[in-house]
C-alpha positions as CSV (number, residue, x, y, z in Angstrom):
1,X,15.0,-2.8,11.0
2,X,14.0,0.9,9.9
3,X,11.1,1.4,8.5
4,X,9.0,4.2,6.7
5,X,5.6,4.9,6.2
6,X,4.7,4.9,2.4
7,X,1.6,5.3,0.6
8,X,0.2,2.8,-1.9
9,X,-2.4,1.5,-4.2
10,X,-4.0,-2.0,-5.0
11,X,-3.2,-2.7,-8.5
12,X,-5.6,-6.3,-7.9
13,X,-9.4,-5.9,-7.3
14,X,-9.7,-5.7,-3.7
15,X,-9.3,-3.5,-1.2
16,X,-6.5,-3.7,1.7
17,X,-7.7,-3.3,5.3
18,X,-6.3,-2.5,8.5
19,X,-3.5,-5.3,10.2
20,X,-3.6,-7.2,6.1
21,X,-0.4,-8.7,6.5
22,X,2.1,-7.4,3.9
23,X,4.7,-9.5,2.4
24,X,8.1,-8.1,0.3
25,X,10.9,-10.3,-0.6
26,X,9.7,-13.4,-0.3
27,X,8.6,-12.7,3.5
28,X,6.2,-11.3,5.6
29,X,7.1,-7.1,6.7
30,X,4.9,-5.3,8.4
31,X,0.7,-5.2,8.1
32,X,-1.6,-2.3,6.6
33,X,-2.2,0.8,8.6
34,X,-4.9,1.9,7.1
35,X,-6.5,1.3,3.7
36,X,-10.0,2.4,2.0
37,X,-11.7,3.2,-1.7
38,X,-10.8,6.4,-2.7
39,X,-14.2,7.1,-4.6
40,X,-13.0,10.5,-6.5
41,X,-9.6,8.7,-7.4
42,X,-11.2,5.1,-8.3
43,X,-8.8,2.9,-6.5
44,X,-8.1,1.2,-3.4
45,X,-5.5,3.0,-1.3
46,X,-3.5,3.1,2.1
47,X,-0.4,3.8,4.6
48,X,1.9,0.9,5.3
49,X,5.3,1.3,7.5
50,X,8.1,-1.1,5.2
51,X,11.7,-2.1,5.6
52,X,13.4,1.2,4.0
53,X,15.0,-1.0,0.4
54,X,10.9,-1.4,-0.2
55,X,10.3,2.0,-0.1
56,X,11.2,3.9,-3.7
57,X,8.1,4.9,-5.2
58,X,7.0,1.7,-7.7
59,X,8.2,-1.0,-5.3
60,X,5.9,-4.0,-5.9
61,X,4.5,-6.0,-2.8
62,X,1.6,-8.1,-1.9
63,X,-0.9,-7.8,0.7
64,X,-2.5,-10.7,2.2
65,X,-6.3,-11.1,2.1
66,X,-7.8,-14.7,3.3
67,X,-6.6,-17.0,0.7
68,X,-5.0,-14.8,-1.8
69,X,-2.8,-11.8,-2.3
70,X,-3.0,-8.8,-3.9
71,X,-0.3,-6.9,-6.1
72,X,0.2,-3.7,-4.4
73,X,2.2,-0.4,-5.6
74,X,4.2,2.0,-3.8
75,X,3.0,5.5,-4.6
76,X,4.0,9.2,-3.8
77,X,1.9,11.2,-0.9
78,X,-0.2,13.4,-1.0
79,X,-2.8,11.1,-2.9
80,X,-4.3,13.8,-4.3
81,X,-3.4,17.5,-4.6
82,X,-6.3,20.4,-5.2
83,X,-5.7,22.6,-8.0
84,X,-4.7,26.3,-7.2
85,X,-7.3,28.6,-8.1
């Protein structure tokens, strides 16, 4: 299975952690890399490696966390770009 590393944000309250499992299609694909706050952008972010048809920039999917899940979003990197000055 290929897979590509993606960035993406919680649209739930909550914030994904490291090894969250992630689940696509019904199934479990891969867990979290990394995820945090982003204070200066207001929501919960991260990296995730998923199967390459999960990949195009909107893509719902759900992270698991204890006895729920949370709706997640795949977004473009960069999070954030600095203005040019």
């Amino acid at each position: 299975m290929k897979r590509k590393l993606v960035g993406f944000e919680v649209v739930d309250r909550g914030i994904a952690r490291p090894h969250y499992p992630v689940f696509a299609g019904g199934r479990q694909v891969s867990e979290v890399c990394s995820g945090t706050f982003a204070p200066y952008l207001k929501k919960a972010i991260g990296l995730v490696y998923l199967p390459i048809e999960f990949t195009e920039v909107g893509t719902e999917f759900e992270i698991g966390l204890k006895d729920r899940r949370l709706k997640a979003r795949v977004i473009p990197t960069p999070f954030y770009k600095r203005e040019k000055k």
